[in-house]
C-alpha positions as CSV (number, residue, x, y, z in Angstrom):
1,X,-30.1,32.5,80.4
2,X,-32.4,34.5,78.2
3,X,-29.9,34.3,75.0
4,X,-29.9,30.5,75.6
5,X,-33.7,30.1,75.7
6,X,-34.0,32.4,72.5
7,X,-31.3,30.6,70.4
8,X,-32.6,27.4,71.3
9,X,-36.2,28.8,70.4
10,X,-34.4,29.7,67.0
11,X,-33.2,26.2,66.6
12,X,-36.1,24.5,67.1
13,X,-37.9,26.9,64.4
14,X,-34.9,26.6,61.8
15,X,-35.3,22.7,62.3
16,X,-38.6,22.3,61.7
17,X,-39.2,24.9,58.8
18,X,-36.8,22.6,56.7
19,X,-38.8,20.4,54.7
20,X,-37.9,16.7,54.9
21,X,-36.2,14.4,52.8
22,X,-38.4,12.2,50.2
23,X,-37.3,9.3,49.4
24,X,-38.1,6.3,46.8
25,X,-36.3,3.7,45.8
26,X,-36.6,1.5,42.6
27,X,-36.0,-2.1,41.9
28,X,-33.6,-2.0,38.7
29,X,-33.8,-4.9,37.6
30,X,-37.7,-4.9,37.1
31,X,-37.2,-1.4,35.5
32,X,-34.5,-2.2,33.2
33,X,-35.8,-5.9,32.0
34,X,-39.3,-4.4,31.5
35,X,-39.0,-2.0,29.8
36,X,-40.2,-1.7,26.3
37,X,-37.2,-0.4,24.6
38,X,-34.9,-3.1,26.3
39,X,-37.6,-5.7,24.8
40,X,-37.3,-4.4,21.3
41,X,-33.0,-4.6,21.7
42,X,-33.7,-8.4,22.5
43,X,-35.6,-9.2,19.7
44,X,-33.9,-7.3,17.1
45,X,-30.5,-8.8,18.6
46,X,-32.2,-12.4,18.6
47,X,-33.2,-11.8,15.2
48,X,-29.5,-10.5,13.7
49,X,-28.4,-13.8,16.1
50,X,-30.5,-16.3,14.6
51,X,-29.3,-15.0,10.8
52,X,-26.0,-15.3,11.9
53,X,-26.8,-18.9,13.2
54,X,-28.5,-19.7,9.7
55,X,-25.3,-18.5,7.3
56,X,-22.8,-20.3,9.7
57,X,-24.7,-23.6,9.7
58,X,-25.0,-23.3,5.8
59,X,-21.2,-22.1,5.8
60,X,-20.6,-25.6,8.2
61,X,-23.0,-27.8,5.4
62,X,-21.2,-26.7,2.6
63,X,-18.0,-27.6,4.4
64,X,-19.1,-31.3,5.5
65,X,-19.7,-31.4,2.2
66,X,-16.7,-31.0,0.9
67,X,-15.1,-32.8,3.5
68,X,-17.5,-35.9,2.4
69,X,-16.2,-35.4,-1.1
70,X,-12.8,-35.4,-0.4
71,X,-13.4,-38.7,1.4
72,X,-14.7,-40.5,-1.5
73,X,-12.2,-38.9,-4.0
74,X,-9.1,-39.5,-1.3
75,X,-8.6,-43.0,-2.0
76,X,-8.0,-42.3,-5.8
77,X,-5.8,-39.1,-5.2
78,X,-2.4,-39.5,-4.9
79,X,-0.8,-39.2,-1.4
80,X,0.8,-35.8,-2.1
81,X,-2.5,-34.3,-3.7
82,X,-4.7,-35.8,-1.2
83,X,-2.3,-34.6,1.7
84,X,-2.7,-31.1,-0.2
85,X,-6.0,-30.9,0.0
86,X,-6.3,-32.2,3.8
87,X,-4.5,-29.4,4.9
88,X,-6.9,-27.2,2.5
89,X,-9.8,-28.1,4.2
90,X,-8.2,-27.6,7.7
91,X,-7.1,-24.2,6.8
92,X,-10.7,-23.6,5.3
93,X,-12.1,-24.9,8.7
94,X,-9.9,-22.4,11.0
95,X,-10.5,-19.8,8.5
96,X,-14.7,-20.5,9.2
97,X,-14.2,-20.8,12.8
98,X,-12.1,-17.6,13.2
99,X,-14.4,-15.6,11.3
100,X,-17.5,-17.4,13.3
101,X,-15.8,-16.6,16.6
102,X,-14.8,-12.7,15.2
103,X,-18.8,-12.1,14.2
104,X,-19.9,-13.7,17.7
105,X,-18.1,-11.6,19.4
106,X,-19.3,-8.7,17.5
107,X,-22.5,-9.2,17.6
108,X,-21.8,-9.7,21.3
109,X,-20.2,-6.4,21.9
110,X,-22.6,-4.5,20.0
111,X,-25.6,-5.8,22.4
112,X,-23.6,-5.0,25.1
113,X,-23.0,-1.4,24.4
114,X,-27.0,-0.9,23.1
115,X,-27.4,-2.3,26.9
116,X,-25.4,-0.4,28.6
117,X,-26.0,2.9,26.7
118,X,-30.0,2.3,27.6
119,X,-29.1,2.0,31.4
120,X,-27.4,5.4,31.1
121,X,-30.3,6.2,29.4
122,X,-32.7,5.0,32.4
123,X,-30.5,6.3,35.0
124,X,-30.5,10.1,33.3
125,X,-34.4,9.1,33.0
126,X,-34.8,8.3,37.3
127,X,-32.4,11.4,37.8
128,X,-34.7,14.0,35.8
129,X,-37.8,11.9,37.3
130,X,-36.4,12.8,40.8
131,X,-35.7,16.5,40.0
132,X,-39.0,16.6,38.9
133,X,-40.9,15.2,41.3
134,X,-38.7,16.5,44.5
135,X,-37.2,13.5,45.2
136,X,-34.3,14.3,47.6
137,X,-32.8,10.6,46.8
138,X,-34.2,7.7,45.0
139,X,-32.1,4.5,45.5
140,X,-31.6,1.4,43.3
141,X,-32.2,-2.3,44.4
142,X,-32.2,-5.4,42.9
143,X,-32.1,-9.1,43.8
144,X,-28.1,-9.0,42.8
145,X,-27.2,-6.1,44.9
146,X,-30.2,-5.3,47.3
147,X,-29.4,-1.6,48.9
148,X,-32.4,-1.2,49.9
149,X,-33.4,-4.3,52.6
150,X,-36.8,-2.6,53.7
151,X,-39.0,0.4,52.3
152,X,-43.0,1.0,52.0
153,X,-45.0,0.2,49.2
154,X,-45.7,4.4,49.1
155,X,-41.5,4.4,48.4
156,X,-41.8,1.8,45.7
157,X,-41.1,3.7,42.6
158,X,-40.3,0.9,40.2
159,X,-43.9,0.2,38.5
160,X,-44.5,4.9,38.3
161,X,-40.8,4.7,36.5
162,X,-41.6,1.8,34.3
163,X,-44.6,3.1,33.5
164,X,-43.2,6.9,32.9
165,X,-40.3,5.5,30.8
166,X,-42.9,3.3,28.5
167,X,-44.4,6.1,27.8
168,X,-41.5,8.3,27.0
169,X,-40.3,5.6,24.6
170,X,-43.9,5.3,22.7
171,X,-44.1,8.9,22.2
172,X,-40.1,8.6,20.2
């Protein structure tokens, strides 16, 4: 009876010497979309887009151009030549599509890996943040995928992280 009163004496000492676990949890989608450096990959990206808009829509005027040319000229070609240059100008017009679609996509993939290399960025960011700080876990929610359904305001690390991560990117 005596050992079972003294290990259950040690039990209840082991349990409560060990510190508990701290928790926060972040709302990624507010971190990611506000922060600065994700900003600054949007506008440079909108600004390469809107070039690329600018020298395909000139690449398309030159083309209705021609096309009105051709039109006027047509009726005093022969059938052959002006057969010719139909097909011409439909070659031209896959040749301008296929290279539009090619640089869209490019321009596409390229955002897409700046993106995702900055959320591998952020998530190495919350990782050392937690270390840090003595964060046993800190969890990720959003409106998409909400894995966190409840926590306290005192939990709510999203605006310390945004704010840590702003300043991280200012001092680069």
């Amino acid at each position: 009876m005596k050992h079972i009163f003294y290990t259950g004496l040690l039990l209840l000492v082991l349990a409560s010497c060990q510190k508990p676990n701290k928790i926060g949890y972040i709302d990624n989608s507010v971190v990611i979309n506000e922060y600065q450096e994700k900003k600054d990959i949007e506008a440079r990206f909108k600004g390469k887009e809107q070039l690329f808009t600018k020298r395909f829509d000139s690449i398309e005027e030159a083309f209705q151009f021609e096309v009105q040319k051709f039109q006027v000229r047509a009726s005093k070609m022969s059938q052959k030549k002006a057969q010719e240059r139909y097909e011409e100008l439909g070659k031209l017009k896959q040749i301008n599509d296929q290279q539009k679609q090619s640089e869209a996509q490019a321009l596409t993939l390229a955002f897409q890996a700046e993106i995702d290399t900055l959320i591998v960025k952020v998530k190495g960011f919350v990782k050392d943040y937690g270390k840090q700080n003595g964060y046993t876990y800190i969890l990720g929610t959003s409106d998409a995928a909400a894995s966190v359904l409840y926590g306290t305001e005192e939990n709510d690390l999203t605006q310390t992280i945004l704010e840590a991560l702003n300043a991280s990117y200012k001092d680069k």
